[in-house]
C-alpha positions as CSV (number, residue, x, y, z in Angstrom):
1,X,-11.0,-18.3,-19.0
2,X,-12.2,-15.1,-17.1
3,X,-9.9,-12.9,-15.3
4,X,-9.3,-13.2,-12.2
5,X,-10.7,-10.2,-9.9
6,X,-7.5,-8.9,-8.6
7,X,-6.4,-8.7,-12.4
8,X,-9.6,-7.3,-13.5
9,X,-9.3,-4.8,-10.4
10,X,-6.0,-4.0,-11.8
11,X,-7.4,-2.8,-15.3
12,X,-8.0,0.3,-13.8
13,X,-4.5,1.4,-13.0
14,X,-3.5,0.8,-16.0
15,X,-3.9,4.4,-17.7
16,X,-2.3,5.6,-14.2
17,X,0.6,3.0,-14.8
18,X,0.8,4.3,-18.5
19,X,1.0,8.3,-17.5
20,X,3.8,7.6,-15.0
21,X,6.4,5.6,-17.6
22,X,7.6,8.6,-18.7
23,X,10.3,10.2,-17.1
24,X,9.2,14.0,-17.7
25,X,5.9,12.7,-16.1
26,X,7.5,11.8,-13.2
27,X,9.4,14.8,-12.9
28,X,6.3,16.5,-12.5
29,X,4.6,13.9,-10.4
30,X,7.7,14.1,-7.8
31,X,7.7,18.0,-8.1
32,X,4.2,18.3,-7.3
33,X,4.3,15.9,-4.3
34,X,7.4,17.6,-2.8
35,X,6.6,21.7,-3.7
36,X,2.4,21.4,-3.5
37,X,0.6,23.1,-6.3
38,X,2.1,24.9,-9.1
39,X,1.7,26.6,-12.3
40,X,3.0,25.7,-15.6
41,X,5.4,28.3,-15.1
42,X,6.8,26.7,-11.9
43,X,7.2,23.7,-13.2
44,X,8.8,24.7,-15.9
45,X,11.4,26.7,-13.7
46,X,14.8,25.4,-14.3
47,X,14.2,23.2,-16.8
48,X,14.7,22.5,-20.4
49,X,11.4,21.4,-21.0
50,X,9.3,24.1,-22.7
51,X,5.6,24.8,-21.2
52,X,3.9,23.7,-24.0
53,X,5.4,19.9,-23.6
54,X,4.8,20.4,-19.4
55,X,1.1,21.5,-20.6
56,X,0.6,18.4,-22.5
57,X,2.4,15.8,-20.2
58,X,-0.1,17.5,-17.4
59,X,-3.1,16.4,-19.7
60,X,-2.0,12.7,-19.7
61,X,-1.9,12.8,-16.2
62,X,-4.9,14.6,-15.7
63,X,-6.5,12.5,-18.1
64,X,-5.1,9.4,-15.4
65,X,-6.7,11.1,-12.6
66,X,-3.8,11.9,-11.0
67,X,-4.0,15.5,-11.3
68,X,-6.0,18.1,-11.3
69,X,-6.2,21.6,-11.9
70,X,-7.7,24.7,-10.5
71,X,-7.4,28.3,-10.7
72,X,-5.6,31.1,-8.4
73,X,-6.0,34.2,-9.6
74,X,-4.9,34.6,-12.9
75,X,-2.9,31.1,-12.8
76,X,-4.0,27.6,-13.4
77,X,-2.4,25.8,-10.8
78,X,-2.0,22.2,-10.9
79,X,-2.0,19.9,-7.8
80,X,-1.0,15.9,-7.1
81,X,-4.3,13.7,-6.4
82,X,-2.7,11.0,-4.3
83,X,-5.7,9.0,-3.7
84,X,-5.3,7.9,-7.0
85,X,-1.9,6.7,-6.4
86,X,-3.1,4.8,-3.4
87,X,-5.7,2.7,-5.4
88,X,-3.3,1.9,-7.7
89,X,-0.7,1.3,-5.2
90,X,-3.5,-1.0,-3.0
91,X,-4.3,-2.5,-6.4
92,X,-0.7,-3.9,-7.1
93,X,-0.2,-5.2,-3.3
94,X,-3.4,-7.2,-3.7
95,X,-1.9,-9.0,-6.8
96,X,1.2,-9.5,-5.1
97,X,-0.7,-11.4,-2.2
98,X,-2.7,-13.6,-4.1
């Protein structure tokens, strides 16, 4: 039996599904949407989590393509790619449909 195209479309979002079921990831997902880019030590402003576990929760979703970094001055600064989001997103509503 061969997968059906929306499912095999669907593949796809799966590492982008997998980087946002973690609640820290979120967090920084929501953060970045709402506050634009920011450094590690932004995101890290206010919270308990230490920069070295914000670092590596910002690989995973880098890794998903739904970040992506760049440097400002001194900082690396780390910025939301929605147009990842919105595949995925488009991806799910076309299952739904069929």
């Amino acid at each position: 039996m061969s997968p059906r195209p929306a499912s095999a479309d669907l593949q796809r979002s799966v590492p982008i599904f997998a980087a946002l079921g973690d609640a820290t990831r979120l967090q920084v997902i929501a953060r970045l949407s709402t506050d634009g880019p920011l450094s590690i030590s932004e995101l890290t402003e206010g919270s308990e989590v230490t920069r070295q576990a914000v670092t590596k929760h910002l690989e995973v979703l880098a890794t998903a393509g739904l970040v992506r970094d760049f440097r400002q001055g001194r900082e690396r600064m780390f910025e939301l790619r929605t147009r990842q989001l919105e595949g995925a997103l488009e991806r799910l509503r076309k299952m739904v449909e069929e």
